[in-house]
LUMLO-430780 format. One record per residue: x, y, z of N, C-alpha, C, O in turn; residue in three letters. Coordinates in steps of 0.1 Angstrom, whole numbers, plus 2048, in hexadecimal, padded with zeros to 3 digits. Layout:
<sites>
XYZXYZXYZXYZala/...
</sites>
This chain:
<sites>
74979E84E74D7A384174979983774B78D838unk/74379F82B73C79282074F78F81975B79281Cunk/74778981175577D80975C78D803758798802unk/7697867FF7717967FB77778E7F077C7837F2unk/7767967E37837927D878B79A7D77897A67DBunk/7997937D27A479D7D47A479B7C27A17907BDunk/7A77A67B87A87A77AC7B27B37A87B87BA7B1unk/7B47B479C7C07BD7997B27C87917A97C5789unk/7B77D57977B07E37987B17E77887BB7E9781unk/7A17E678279C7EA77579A7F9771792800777unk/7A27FE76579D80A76278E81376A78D81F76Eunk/78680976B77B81077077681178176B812787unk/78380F78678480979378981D7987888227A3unk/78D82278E7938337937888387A178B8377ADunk/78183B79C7748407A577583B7B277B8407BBunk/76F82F7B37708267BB77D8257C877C8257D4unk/78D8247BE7948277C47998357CA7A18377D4unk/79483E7C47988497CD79184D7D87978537E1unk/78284A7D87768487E277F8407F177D8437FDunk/7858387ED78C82A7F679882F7FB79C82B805unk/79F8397F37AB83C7F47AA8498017B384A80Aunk/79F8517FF79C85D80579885781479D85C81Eunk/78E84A81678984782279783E82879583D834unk/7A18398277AC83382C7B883B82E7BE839838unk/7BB8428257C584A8277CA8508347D584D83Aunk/7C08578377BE85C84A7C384E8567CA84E860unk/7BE8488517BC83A85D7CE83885B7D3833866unk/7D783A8507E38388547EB8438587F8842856unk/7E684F85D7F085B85E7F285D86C7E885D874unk/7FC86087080286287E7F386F8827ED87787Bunk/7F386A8917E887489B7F087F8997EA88A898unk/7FD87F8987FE8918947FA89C8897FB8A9888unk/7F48938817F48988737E789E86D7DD89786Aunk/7E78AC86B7DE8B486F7D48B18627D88AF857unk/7C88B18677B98B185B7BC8B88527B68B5848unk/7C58C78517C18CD83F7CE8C383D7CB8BC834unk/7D98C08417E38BA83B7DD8AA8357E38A682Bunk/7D58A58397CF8988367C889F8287C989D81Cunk/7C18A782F7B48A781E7B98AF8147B28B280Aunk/7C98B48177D08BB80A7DC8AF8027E18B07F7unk/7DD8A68097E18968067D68907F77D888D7EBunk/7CA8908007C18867FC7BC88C7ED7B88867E4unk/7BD89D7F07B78A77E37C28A87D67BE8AD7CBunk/7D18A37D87D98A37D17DC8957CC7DF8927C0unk/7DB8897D87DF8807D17D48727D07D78667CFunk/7CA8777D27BE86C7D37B286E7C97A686B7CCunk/7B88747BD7AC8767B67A48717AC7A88667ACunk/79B8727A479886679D7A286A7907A4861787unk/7A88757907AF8767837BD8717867C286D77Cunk/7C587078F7CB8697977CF85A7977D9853798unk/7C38587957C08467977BE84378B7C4839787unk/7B68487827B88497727C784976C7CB843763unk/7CD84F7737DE84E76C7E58437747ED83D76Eunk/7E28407827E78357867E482A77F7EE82377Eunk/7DA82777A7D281A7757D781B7647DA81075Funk/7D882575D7E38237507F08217517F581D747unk/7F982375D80582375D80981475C80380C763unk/81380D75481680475681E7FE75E81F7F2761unk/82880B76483280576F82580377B82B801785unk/81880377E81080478580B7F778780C7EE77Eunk/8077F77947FD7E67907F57E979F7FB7EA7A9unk/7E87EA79F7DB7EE7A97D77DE7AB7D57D67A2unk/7D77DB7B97CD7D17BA7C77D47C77CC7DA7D1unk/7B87CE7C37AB7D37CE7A67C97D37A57BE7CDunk/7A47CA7DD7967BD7E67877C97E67857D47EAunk/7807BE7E07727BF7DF7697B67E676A7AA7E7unk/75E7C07EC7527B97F97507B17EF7557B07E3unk/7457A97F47387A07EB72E7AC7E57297A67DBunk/72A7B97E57257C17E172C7C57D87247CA7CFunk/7397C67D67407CB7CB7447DE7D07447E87CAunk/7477DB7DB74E7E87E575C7E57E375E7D97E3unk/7667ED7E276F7EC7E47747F07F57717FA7FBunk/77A7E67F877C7E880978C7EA80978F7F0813unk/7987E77FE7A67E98067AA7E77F27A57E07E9unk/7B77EF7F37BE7EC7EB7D07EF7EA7D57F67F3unk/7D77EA7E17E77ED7E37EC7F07D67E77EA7CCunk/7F77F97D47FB8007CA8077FA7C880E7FC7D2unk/80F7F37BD8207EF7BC81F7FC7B18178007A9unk/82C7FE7B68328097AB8408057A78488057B1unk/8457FF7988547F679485C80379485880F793unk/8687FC79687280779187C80779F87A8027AAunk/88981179988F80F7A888E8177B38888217AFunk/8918187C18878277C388F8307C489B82F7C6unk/88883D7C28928487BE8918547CC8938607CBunk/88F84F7D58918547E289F8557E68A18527DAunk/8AA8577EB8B88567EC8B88497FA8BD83F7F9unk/8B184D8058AF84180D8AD83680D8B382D812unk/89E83480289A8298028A18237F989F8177F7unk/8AD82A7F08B78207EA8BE81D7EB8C38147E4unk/8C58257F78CE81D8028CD8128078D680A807unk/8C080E80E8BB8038158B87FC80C8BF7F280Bunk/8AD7FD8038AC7F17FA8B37EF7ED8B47F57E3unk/8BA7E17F18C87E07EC8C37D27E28C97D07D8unk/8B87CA7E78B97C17D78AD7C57CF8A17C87D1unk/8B57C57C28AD7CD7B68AD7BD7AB8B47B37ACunk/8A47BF7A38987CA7A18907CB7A888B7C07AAunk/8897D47B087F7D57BB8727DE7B68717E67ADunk/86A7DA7BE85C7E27B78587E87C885D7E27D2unk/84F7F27CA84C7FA7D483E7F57D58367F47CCunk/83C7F27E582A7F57E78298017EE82F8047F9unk/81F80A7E281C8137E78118187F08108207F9unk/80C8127EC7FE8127F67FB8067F87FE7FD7EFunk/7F58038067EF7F980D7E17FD8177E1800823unk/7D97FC8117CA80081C7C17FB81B7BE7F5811unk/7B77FD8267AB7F38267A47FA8307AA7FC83Aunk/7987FE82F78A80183578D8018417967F9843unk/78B80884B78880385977E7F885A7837EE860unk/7737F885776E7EA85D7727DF85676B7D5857unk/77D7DE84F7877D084B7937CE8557997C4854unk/7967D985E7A27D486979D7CB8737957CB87Cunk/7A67C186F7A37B787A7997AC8767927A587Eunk/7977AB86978D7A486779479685F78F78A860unk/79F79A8587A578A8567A47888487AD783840unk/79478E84279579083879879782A79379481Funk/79F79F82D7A17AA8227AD7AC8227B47AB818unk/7B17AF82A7C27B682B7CF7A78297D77A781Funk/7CE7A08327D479682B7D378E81D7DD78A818unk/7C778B8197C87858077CB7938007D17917F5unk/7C97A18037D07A87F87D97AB7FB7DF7B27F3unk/7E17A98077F37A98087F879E7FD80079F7F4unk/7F17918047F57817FC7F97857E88027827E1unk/7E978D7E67E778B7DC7F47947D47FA7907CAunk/7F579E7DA7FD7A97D780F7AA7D78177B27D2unk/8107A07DD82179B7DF81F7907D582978D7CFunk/81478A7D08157827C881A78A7BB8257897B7unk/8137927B68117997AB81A7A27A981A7A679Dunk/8247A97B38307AC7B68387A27AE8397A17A2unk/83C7977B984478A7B18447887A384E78779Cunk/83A7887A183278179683E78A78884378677Eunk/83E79678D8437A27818597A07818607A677Aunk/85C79678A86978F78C87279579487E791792unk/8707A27A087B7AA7A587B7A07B28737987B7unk/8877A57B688C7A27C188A7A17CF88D7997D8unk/8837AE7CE87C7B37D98757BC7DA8797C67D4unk/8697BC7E285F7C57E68657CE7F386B7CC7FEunk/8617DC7EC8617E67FF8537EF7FD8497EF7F6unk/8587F880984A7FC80A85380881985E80681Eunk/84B81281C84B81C82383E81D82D83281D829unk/84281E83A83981B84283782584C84382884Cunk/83182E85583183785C83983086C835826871unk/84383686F84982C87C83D82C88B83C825895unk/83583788782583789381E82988E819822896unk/81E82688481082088081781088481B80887Cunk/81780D88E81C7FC8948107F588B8157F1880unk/8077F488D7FE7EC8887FE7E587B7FC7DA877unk/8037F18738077EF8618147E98658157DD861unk/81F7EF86C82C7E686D82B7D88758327CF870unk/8257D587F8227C887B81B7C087681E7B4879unk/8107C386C80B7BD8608127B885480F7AE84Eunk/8207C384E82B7BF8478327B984A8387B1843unk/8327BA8568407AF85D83D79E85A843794855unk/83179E86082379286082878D85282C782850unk/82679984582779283683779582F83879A824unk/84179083984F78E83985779A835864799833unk/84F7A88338587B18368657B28458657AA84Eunk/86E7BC8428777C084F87D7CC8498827CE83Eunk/87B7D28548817DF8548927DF85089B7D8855unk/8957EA8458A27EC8418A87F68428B47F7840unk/89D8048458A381284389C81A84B898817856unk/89D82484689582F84789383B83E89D84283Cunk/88783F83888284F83787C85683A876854844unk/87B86183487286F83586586B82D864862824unk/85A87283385087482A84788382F84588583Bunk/84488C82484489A82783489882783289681Bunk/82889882E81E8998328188A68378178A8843unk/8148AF82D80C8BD83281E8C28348278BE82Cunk/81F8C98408278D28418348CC84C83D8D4850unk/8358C084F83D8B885583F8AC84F8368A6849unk/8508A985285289B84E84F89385784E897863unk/84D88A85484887D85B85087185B85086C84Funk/85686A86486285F86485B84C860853844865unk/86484A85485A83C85086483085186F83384Funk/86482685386881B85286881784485E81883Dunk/87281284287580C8328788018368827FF83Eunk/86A7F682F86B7E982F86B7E18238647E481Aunk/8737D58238797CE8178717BD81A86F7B9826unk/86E7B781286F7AE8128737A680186D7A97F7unk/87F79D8038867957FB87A78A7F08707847F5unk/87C7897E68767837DE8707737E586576D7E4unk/88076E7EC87C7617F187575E7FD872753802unk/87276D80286F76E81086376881085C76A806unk/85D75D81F84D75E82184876782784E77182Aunk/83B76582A83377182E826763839823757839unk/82476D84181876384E80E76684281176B838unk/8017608467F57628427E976A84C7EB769858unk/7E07718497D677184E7D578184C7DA785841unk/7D17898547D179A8537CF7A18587C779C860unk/7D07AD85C7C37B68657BE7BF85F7B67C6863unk/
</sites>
């Protein structure tokens, strides 16, 4: 994999990220989860008009890792505010907290060391940076791989919810990590 920059995601980054959004999306959805339910996902919430309102919003903050070509290969979504799930506000109990919403990266960046960990690093930084308490995040309880990658960057599991995917719910882990918490380095 060539050199990767991790940068915070530019108005003109829309396109780009929905392109990115559409090819990763899949790679984190439970083997149960049927192809029109994926691409009625991706058709509602991956679009470039989508990403255009994500990228003006200011409770929003996009950051991307970019190849040496200027590809985008992975990016992560914080969303401020408290969350307004009933579960995940049960569990996550120190506020102010901000949400990662998305977290993804290419298939040919798993396991490579470089991409996924400097935009986690970069992205808990930039989290911090805005003064809450704590980061969470919602994880599929199938997807081990993503849950030990958070764990790696000092998340722990605190809850649980729902997430409604096509025509079934789907069971997530709700993970927190504390402002003071560390995090390992490296990535997959």
């Amino acid at each position: 994999m060539t050199r990767t920059t991790i940068r915070q995601a530019r108005p003109t980054d829309a396109a780009a990220l929905a392109e990115l959004a559409a090819d990763t999306f899949p790679l984190a959805c439970p083997p149960s989860t049927t192809a029109e339910a994926i691409a009625e996902f991706i058709a509602t919430n991956f679009t470039v008009e989508r990403f255009d309102e994500h990228l003006a919003d200011a409770g929003r903050m996009l950051v991307v890792a970019e190849d040496g070509e200027g590809t985008l290969v992975g990016y992560t979504m914080l969303i401020a505010g408290d969350p307004t799930d009933t579960d995940v506000s049960a569990v996550v109990t120190e506020r102010p907290t901000i949400e990662l919403s998305k977290c993804y990266t290419r298939k040919a960046a798993h396991g490579s060391g470089s991409v996924a960990g400097p935009l986690m690093e970069a992205t808990v930084e930039a989290a911090l940076a805005t003064g809450v308490a704590s980061i969470w995040l919602g994880v599929n309880d199938e997807n081990a791989r993503a849950i030990r990658f958070y764990e790696k960057h000092g998340f722990v599991k605190t809850g649980r919810k729902h997430f409604k995917l096509g025509d079934r719910y789907e069971d997530d882990w709700v993970l927190m990590r504390s402002a003071g918490a560390g995090g390992g380095g490296g990535g997959s």
